[in-house]
C-alpha positions in Angstrom: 116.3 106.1 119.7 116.7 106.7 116.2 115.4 103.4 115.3 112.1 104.0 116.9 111.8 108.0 115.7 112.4 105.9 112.0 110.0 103.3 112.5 107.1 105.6 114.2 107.7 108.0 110.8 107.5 105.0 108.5 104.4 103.8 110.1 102.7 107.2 110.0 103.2 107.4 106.5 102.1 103.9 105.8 98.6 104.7 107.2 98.8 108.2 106.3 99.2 106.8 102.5 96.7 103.8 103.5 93.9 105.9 104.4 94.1 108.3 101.6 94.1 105.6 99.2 90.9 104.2 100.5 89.4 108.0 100.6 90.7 108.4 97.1 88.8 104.4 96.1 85.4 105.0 98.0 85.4 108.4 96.1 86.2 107.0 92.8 83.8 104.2 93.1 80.8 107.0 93.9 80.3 105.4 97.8 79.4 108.6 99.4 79.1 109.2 103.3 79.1 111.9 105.7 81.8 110.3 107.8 84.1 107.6 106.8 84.7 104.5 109.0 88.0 102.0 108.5 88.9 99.5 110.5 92.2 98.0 111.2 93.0 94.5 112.3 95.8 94.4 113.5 97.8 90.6 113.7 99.5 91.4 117.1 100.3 94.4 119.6 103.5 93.0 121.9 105.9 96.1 121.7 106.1 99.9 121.4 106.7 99.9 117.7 103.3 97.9 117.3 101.8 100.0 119.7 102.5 103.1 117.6 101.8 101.7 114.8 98.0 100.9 115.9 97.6 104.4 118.0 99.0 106.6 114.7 95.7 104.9 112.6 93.7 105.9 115.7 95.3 109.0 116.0 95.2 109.6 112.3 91.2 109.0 112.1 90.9 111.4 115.6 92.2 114.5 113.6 91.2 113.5 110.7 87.0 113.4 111.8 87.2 109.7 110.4 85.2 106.8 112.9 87.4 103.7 113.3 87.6 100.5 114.4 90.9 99.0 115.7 91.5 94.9 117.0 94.2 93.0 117.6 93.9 89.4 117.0 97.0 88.2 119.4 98.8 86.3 117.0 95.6 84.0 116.2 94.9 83.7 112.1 90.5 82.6 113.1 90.4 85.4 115.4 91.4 87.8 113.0 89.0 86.3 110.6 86.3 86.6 113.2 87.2 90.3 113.8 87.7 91.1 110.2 84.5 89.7 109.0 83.0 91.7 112.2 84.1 95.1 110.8 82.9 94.1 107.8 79.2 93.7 108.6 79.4 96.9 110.6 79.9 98.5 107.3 83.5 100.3 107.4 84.2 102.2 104.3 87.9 101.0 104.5 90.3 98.0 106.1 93.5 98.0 106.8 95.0 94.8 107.5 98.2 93.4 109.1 97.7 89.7 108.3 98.8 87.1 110.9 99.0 84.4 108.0 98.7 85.9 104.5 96.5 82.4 103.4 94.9 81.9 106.5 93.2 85.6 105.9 92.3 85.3 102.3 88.2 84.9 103.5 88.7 88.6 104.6 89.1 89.6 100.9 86.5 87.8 99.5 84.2 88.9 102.2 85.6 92.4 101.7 85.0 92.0 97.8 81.2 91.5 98.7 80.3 94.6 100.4 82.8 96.2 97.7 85.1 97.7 100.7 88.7 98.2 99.7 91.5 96.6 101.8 94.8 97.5 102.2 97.7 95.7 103.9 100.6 96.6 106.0 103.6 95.0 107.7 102.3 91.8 106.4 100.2 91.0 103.2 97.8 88.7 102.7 98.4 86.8 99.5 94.8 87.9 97.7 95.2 89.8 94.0 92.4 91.9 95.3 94.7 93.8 98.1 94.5 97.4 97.1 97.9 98.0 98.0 100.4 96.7 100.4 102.4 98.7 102.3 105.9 97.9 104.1 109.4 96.5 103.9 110.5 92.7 103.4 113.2 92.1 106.2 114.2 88.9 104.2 115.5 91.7 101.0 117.1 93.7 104.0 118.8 90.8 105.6 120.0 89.9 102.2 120.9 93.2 101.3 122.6 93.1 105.1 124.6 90.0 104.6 125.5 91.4 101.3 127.6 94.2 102.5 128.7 92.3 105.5 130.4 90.0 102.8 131.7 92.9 101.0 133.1 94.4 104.1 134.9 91.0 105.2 136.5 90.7 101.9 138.2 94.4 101.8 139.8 93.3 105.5 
């Protein structure tokens, strides 16, 4: 239970941090609007942590007065293209992105970079100099990091 409570807090920052970041770009850049709109594609929804993580943003834009735009791709890279470059033309102020193949979604930036409409990414990056920011964790550093003091561990027995 911890383990969920951990990863539901993490994820709730990570947009929480996200979204202010793109509030703090459009207002920087001089974009005004009455009401901001971000979108969030999202590369698959298949358990409760992913779940969360896609309700928080929609939560987060609820009490926050922001319109949003939320899609899952189901684990298909052109789909998320296709939903991406959707949001896009509707004209969201903001994207947040959790690529399902970080060069397989590098159009999204470019396209992005046209209508001048920050992106950030979370969970998983795509691999684009342009991403504002990417939030998350690398789980190849903490099985490393895991293995590491497994070893160290084994060698004190």
């Amino acid at each position: 239970m911890r383990t969920v409570k951990s990863k539901f807090s993490v994820t709730t920052l990570a947009f929480i941090v996200a979204l202010l970041m793109v509030t703090f770009c459009l207002s920087v850049t001089g974009i005004a609007a009455e009401k901001y709109k971000f979108g969030l594609d999202t590369k698959i929804v298949s358990n409760t942590w992913e779940w969360l993580f896609a309700k928080s943003f929609e939560w987060y834009c609820e009490d926050n007065g922001f319109d949003w735009i939320s899609n899952e791709a189901g684990g298909d890279p052109a789909v998320q293209l296709t939903q991406s470059k959707q949001m896009i033309q509707t004209g969201v102020d903001g994207l947040i992105i959790c690529a399902q193949d970080g060069d397989a979604t590098k159009p999204i930036m470019d396209w992005a970079n046209e209508a001048n409409i920050p992106v950030f990414t979370t969970d998983a990056d795509i691999n684009h100099p342009d991403v504002k920011m990417y939030i998350g964790y690398s789980g190849f550093l903490a099985g490393q990091k895991l293995g590491d003091m497994l070893a160290e561990y084994l060698k004190m027995k």
